[in-house]
FIBAZA-746347 format. One record per atom (N, C-alpha, C, O, CB): residue in one letter; residue number from 1; x, y, z. Coordinates in steps of 0.05 Angstrom, whole numbers, plus 5000, padded with zeros to 4 digits. Atoms other than C-alpha are relative to their C-alpha. Glycine has a CB too. Layout:
N
@residuo a&num NUM&px X&py Y&pz Z
...
END
This chain:
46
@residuo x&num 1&px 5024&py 5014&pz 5009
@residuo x&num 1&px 8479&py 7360&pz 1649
@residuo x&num 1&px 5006&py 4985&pz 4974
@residuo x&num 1&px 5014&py 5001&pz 4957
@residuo x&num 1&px 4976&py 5019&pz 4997
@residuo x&num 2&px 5004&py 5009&pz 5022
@residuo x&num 2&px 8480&py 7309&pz 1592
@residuo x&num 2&px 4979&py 4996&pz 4982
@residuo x&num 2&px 4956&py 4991&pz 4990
@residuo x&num 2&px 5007&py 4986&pz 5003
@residuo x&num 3&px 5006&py 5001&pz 5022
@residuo x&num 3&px 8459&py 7305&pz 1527
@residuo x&num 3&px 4968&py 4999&pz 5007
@residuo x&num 3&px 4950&py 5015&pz 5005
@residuo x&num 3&px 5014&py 4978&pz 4986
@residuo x&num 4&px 5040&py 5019&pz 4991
@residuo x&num 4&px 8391&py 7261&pz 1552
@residuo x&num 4&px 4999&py 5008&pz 5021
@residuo x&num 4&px 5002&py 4989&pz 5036
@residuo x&num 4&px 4993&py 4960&pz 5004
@residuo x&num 5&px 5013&py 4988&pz 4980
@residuo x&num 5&px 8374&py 7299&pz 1605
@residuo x&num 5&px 4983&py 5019&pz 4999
@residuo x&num 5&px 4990&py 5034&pz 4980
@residuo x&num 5&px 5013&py 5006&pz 5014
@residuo x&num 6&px 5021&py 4984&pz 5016
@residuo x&num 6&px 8312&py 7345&pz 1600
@residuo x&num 6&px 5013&py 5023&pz 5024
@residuo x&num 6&px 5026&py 5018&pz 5045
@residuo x&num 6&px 4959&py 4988&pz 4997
@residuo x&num 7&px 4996&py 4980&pz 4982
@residuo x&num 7&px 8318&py 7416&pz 1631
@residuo x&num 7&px 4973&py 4999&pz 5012
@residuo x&num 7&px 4950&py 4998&pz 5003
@residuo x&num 7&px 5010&py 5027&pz 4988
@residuo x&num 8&px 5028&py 5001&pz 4982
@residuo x&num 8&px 8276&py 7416&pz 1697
@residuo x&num 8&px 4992&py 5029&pz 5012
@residuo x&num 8&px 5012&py 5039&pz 5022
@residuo x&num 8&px 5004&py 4979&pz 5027
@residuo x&num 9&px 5007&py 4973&pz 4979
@residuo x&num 9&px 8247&py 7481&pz 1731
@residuo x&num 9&px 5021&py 5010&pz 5022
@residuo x&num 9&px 5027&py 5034&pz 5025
@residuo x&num 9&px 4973&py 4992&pz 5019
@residuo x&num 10&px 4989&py 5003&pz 4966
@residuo x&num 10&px 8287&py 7467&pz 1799
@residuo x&num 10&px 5030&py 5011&pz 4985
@residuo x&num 10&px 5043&py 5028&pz 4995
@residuo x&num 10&px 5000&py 4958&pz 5022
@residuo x&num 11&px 4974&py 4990&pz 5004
@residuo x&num 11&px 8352&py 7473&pz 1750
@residuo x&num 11&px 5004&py 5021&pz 4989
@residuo x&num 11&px 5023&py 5036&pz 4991
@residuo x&num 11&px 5013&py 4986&pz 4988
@residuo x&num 12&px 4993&py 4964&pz 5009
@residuo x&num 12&px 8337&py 7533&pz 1713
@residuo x&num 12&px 5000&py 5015&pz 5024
@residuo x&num 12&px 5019&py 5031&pz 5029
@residuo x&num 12&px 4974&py 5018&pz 4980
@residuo x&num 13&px 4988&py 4983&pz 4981
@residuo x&num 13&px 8323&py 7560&pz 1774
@residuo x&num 13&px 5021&py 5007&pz 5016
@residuo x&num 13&px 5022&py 5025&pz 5033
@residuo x&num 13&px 4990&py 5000&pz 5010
@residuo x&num 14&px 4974&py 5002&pz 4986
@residuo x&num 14&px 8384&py 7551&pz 1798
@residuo x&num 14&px 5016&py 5013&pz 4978
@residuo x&num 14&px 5025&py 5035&pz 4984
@residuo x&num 14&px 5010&py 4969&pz 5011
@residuo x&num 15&px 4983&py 4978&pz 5016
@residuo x&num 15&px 8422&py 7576&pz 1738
@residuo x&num 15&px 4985&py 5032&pz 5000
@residuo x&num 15&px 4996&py 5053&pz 5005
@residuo x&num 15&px 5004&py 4988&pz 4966
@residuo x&num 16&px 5015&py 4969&pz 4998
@residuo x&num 16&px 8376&py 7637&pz 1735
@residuo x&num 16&px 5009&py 5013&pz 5023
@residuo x&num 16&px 5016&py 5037&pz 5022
@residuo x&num 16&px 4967&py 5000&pz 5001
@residuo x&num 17&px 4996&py 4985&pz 4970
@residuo x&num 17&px 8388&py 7646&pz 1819
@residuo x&num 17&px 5035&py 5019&pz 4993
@residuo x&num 17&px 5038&py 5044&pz 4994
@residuo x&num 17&px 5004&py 4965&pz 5034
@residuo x&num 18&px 4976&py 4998&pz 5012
@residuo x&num 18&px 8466&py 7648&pz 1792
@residuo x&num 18&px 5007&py 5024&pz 4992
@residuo x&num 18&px 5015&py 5041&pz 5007
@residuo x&num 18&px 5001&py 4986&pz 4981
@residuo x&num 19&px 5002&py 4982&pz 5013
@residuo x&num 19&px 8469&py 7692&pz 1741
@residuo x&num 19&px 4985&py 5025&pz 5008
@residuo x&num 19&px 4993&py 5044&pz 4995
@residuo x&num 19&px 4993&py 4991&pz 4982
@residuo x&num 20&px 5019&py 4978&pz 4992
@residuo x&num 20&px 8415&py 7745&pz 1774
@residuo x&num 20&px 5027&py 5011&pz 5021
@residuo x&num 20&px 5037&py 5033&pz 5015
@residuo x&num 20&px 4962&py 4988&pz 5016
@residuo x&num 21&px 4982&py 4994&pz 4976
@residuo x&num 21&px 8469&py 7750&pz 1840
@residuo x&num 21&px 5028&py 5009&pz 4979
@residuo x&num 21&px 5040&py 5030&pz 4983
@residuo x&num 21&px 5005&py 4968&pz 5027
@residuo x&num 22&px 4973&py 4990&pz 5010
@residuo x&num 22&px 8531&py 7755&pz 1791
@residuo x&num 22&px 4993&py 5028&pz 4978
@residuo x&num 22&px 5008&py 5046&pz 4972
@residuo x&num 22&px 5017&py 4972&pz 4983
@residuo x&num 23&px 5005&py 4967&pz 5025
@residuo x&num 23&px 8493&py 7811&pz 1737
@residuo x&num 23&px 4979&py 5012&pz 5024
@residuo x&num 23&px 4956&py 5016&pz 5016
@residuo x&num 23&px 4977&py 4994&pz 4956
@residuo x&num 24&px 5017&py 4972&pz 4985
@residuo x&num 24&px 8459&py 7855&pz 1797
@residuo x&num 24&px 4976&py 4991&pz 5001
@residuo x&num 24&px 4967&py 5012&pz 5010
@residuo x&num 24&px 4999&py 5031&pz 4984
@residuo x&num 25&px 5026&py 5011&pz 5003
@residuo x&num 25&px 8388&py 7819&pz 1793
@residuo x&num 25&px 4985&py 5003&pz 4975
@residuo x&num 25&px 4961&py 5002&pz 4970
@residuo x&num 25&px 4984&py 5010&pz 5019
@residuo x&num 26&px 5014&py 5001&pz 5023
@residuo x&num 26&px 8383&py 7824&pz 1727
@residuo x&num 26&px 5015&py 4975&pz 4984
@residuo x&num 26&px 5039&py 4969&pz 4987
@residuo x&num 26&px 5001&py 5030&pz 4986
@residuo x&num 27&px 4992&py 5026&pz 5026
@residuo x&num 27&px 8387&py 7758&pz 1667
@residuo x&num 27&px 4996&py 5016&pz 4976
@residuo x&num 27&px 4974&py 5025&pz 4969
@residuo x&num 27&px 4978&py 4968&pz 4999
@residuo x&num 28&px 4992&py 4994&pz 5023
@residuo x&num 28&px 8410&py 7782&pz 1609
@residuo x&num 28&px 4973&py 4987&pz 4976
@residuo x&num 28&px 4960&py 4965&pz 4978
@residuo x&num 28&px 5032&py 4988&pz 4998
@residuo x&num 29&px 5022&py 5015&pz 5020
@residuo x&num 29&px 8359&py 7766&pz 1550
@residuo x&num 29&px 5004&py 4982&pz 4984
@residuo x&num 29&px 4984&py 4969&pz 4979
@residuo x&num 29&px 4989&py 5014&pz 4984
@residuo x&num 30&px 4998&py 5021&pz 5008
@residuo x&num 30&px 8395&py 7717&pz 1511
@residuo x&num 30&px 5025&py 4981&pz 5022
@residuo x&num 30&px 5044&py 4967&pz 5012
@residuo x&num 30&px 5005&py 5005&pz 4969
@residuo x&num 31&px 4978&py 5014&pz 4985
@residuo x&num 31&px 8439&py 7686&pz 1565
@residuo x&num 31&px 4993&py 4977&pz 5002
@residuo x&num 31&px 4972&py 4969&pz 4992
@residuo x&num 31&px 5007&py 5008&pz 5025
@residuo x&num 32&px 5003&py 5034&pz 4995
@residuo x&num 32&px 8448&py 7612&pz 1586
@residuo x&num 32&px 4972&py 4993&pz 5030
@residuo x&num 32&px 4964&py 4970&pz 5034
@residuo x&num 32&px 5041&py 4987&pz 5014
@residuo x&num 33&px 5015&py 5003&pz 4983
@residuo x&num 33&px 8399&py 7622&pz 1645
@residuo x&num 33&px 4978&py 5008&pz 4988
@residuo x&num 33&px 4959&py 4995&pz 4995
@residuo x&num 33&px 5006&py 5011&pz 5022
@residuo x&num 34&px 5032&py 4997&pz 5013
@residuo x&num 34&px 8338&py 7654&pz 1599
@residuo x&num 34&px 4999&py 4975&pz 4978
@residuo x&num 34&px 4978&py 4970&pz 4966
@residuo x&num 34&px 4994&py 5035&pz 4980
@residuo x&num 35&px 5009&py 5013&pz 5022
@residuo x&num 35&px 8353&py 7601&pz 1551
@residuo x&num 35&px 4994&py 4972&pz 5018
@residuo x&num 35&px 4976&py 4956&pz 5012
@residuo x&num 35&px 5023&py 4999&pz 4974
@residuo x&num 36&px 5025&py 5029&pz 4989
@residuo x&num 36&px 8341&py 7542&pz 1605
@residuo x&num 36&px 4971&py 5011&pz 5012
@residuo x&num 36&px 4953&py 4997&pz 5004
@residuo x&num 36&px 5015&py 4978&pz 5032
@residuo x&num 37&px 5019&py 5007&pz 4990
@residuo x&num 37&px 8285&py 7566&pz 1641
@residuo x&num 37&px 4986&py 5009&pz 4969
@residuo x&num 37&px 4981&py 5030&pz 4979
@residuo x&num 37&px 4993&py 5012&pz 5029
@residuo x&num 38&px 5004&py 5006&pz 5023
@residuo x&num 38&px 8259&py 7571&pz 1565
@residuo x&num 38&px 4997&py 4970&pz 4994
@residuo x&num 38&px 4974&py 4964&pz 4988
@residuo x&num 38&px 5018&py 5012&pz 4985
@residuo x&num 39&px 5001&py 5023&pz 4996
@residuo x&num 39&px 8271&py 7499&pz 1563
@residuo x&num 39&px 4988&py 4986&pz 5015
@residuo x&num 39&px 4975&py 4968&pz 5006
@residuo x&num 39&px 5014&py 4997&pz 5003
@residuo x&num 40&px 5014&py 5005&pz 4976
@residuo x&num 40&px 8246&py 7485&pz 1627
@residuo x&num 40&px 4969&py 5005&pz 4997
@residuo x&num 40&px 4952&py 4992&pz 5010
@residuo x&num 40&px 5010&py 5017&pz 5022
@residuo x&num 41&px 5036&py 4981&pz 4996
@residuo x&num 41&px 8175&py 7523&pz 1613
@residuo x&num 41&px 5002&py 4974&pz 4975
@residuo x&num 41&px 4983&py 4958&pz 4979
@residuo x&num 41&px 4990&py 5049&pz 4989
@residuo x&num 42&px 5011&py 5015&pz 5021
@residuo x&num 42&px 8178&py 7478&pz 1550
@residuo x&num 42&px 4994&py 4972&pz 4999
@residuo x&num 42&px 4979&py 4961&pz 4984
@residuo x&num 42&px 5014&py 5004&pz 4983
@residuo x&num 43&px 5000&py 5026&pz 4982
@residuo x&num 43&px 8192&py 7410&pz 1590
@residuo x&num 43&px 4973&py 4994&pz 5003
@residuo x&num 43&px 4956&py 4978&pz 4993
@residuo x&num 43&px 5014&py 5003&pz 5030
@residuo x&num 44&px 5037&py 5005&pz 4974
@residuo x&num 44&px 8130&py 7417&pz 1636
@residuo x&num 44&px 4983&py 4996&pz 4980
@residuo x&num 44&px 4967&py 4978&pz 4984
@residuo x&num 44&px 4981&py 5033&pz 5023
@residuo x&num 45&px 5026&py 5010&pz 5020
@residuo x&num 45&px 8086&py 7416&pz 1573
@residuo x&num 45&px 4999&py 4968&pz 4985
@residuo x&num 45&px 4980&py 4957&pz 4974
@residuo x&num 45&px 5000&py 5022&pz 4974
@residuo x&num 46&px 5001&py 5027&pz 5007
@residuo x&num 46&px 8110&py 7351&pz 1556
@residuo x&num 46&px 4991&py 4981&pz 5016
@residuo x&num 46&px 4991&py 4958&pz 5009
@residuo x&num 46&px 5021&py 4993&pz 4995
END
């Protein structure tokens, strides 16, 4: 993803799907998948 690209829902969820299958169904609390859909939730309000 570059720079100017906003994080969308559809892609966190996809890094989140990721990460849940490789750590047992669990996302870690500061990982790269809680920190987009963080991003993502913060998108939509824009």
């Amino acid at each position: 993803m570059s720079k100017n690209k906003k994080m969308t829902p559809e892609a966190a969820a996809r890094i989140q799907s990721a990460t849940c299958k490789k750590n047992g169904g669990i996302t870690p609390k500061n990982s790269f998948a809680a920190r987009a859909q963080r991003a993502a939730a913060k998108n939509m309000d824009k």
